[in-house]
C-alpha positions as CSV (number, residue, x, y, z in Angstrom):
1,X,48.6,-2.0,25.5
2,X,51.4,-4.2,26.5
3,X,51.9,-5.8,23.4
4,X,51.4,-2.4,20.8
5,X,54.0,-0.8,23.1
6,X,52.0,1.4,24.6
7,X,52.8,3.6,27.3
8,X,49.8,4.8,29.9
9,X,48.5,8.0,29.6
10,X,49.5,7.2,25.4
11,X,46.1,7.5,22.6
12,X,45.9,3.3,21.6
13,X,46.3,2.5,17.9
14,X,43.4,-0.1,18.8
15,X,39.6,-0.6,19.4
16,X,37.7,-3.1,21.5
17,X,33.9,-3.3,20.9
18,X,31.7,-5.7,22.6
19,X,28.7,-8.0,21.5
20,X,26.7,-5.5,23.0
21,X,28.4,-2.4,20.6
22,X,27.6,-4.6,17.6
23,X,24.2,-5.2,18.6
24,X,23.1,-1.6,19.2
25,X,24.8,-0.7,15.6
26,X,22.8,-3.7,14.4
27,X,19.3,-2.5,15.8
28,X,20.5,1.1,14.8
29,X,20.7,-0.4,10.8
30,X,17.3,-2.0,11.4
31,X,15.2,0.8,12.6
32,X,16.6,3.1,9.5
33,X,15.9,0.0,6.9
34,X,12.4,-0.1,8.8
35,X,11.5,3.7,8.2
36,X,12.5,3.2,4.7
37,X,10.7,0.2,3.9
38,X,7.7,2.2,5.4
39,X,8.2,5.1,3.3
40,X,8.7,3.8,-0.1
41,X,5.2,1.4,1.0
42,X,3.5,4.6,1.8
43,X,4.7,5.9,-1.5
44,X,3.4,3.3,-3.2
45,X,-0.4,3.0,-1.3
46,X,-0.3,6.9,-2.2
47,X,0.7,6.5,-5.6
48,X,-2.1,3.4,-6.2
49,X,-4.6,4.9,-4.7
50,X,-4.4,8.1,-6.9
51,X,-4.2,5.4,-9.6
52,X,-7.5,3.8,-8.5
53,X,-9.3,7.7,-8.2
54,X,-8.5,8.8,-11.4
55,X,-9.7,4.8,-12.8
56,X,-12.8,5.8,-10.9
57,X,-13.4,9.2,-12.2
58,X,-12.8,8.2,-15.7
59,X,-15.8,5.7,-15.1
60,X,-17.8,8.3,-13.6
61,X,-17.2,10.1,-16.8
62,X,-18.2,7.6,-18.9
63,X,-21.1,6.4,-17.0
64,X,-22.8,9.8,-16.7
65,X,-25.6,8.8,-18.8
66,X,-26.3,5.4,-17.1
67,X,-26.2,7.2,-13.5
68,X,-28.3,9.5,-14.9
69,X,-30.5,6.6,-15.5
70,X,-30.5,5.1,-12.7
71,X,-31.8,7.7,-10.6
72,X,-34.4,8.5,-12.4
73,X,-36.1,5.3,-12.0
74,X,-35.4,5.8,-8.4
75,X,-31.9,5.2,-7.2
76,X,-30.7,7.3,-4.1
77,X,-27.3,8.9,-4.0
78,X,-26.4,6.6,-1.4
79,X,-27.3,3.6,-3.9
80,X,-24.8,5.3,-6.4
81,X,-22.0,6.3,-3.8
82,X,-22.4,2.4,-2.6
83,X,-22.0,1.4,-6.0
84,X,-18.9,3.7,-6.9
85,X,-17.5,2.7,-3.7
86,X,-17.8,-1.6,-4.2
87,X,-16.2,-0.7,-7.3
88,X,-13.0,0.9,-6.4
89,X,-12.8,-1.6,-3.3
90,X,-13.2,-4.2,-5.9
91,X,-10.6,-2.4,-8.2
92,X,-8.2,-2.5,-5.0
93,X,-8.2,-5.3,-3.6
94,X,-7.9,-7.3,-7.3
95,X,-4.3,-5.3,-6.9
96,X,-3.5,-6.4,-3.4
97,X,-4.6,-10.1,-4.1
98,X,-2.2,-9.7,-7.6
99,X,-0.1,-8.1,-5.3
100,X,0.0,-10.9,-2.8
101,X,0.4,-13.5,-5.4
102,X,3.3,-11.9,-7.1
103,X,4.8,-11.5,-3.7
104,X,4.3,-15.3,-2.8
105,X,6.0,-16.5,-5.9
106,X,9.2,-13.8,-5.5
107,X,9.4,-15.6,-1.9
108,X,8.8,-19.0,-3.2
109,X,11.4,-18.5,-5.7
110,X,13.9,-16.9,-3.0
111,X,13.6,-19.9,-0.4
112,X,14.5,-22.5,-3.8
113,X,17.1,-20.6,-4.9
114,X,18.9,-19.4,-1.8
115,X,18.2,-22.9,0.2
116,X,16.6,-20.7,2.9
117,X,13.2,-21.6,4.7
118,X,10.9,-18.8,3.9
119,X,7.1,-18.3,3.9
120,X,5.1,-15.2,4.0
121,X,2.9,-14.6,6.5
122,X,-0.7,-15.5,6.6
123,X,-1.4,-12.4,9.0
124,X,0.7,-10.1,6.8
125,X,-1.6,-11.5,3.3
126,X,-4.2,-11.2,5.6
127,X,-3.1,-6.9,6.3
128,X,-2.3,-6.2,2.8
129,X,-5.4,-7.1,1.5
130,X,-7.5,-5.2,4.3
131,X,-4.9,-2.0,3.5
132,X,-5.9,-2.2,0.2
133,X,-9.2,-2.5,0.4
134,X,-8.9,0.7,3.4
135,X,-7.4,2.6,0.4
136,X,-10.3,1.5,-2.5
137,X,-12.5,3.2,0.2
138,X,-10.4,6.6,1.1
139,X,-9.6,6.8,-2.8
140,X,-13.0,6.0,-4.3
141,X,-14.7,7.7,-1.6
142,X,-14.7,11.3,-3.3
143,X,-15.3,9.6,-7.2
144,X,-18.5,7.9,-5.9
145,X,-19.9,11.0,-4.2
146,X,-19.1,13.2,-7.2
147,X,-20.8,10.3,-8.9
148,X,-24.2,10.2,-6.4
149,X,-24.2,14.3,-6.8
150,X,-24.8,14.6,-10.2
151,X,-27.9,16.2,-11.5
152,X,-30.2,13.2,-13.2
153,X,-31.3,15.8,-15.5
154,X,-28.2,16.9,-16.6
155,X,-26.7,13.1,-16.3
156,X,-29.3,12.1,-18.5
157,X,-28.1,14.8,-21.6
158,X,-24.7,13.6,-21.3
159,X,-23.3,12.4,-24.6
């Protein structure tokens, strides 16, 4: 105040902010970069797993006449809704381990070209594989029981 000029009781033409300030607006820039990292992920698990569905239910189509087959010689729905289901978990996690690879070699190229030490996380491959085979299973849960429900009669007319 002395050296602006500045008489008490006078609004000062300056701030002060502390380590502490910075911090806080620091954490405050991390928790909204958080939310959106988490909501553009969520987006994108969403948006796969309708990918995977409709992957799934255009096999059920197709397949109509072996299912058909299949239980007639004695398969049980849940042998079909097993099988639908290994498939779409199958289908899933063949993305997530792409997925994981593709992710490795971004970071791989990062930490060359930046000079930075960087490594993705064992524990966080580890997640993103068990997320996307959690979303093979909620996505190609309702595909394999539309599969297992069909009538074998009416499977085995299919064209």
């Amino acid at each position: 105040r002395q050296r602006h000029r500045l008489e008490e009781g006078r609004e000062p033409d300056f701030l002060i902010r502390t380590q502490k300030q910075f911090q806080e607006v620091q954490r405050g820039i991390f928790v909204v970069l958080t939310v959106l990292l988490v909501m553009v992920a969520g987006i994108s698990l969403v948006v796969g797993g309708i990918g995977v569905m409709n992957i799934m239910l255009v096999s059920v189509t197709e397949r109509t006449r072996e299912i058909g087959i299949r239980m007639a010689v004695g398969a049980r729905e849940a042998d079909i809704r097993r099988q639908f289901l290994i498939e779409a978990v199958v289908l899933s996690v063949l993305g997530g381990i792409s997925g994981a690879v593709l992710g490795s070699g971004v970071v791989a190229a990062a930490s060359a070209l930046l000079d930075w030490s960087m490594a993705p996380s064992p524990i966080a491959l580890g997640a993103a594989l068990a997320v996307s085979g959690s979303i093979g299973v909620a996505f190609g849960f309702f595909p394999a029981r539309r599969a297992s429900r069909l009538d074998p009669i009416v499977a085995l007319r299919h064209e």
